[in-house]
C-alpha positions in Angstrom: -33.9 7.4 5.8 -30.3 7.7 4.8 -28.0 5.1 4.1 -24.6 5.3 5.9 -21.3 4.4 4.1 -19.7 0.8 6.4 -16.8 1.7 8.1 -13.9 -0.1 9.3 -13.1 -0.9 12.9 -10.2 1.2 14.2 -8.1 -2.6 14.5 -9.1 -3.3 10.9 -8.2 0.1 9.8 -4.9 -0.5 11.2 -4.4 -4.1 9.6 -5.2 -2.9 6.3 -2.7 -0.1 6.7 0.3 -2.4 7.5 -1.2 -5.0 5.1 -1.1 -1.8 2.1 2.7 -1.1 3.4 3.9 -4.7 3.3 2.5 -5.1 -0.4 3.8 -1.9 -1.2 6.9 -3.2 0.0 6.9 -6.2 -1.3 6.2 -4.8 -5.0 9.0 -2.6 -4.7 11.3 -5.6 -4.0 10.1 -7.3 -6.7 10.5 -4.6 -9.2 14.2 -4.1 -8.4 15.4 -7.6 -8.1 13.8 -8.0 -11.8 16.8 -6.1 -13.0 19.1 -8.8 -11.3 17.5 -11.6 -12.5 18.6 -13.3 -15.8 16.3 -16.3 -15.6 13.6 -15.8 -18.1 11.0 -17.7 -16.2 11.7 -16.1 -13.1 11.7 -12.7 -14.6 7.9 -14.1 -15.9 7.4 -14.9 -12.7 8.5 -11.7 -11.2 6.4 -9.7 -13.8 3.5 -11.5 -12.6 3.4 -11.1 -8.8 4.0 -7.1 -9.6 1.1 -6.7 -11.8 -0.8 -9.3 -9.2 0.6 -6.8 -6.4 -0.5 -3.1 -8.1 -3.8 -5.0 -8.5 -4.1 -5.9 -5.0 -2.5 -2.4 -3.7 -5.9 -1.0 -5.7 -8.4 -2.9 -3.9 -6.7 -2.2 -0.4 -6.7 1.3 -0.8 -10.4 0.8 -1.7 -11.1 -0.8 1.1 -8.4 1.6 3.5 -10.8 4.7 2.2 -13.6 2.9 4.8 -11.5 3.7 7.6 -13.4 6.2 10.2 -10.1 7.9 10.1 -7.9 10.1 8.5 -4.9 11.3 9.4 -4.6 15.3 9.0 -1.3 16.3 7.2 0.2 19.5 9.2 0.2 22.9 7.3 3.8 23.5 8.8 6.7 21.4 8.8 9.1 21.5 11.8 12.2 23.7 11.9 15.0 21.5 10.8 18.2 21.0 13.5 20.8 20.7 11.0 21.3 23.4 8.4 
């Protein structure tokens, strides 16, 4: 008998991937507005929800490696139009 690794539904694959691009988003926001910031409890604050993001950017890509899926990257790269 062999056991068989779960798998994601197509739909679900496809939420956790725009879910995994909106956090990633979202941590990138935070990290640069830090820099603008001169509250120290918002900067606290701000610390926070990008540790709390990498952390859950960690367990969505756990969860994205279910996905019946993978995308093949191309060997070649297309000729550019502007030189």
């Amino acid at each position: 008998m062999t056991s068989q690794q779960p798998t994601l539904a197509a739909h679900e694959s496809l939420e956790i991937h725009e879910v995994l691009n909106f956090k990633t988003l979202c941590l990138a926001k935070s990290k640069l507005m830090q820099g603008l910031v001169f509250d120290q409890e918002l900067k606290d604050l701000m610390e926070k929800d990008v540790q709390q993001s990498i952390q859950a950017i960690a367990d969505l890509q756990a969860i994205y490696a279910k996905a019946p899926f993978q995308a093949p990257v191309p060997d070649f790269r297309p000729t550019p139009i502007l030189n």
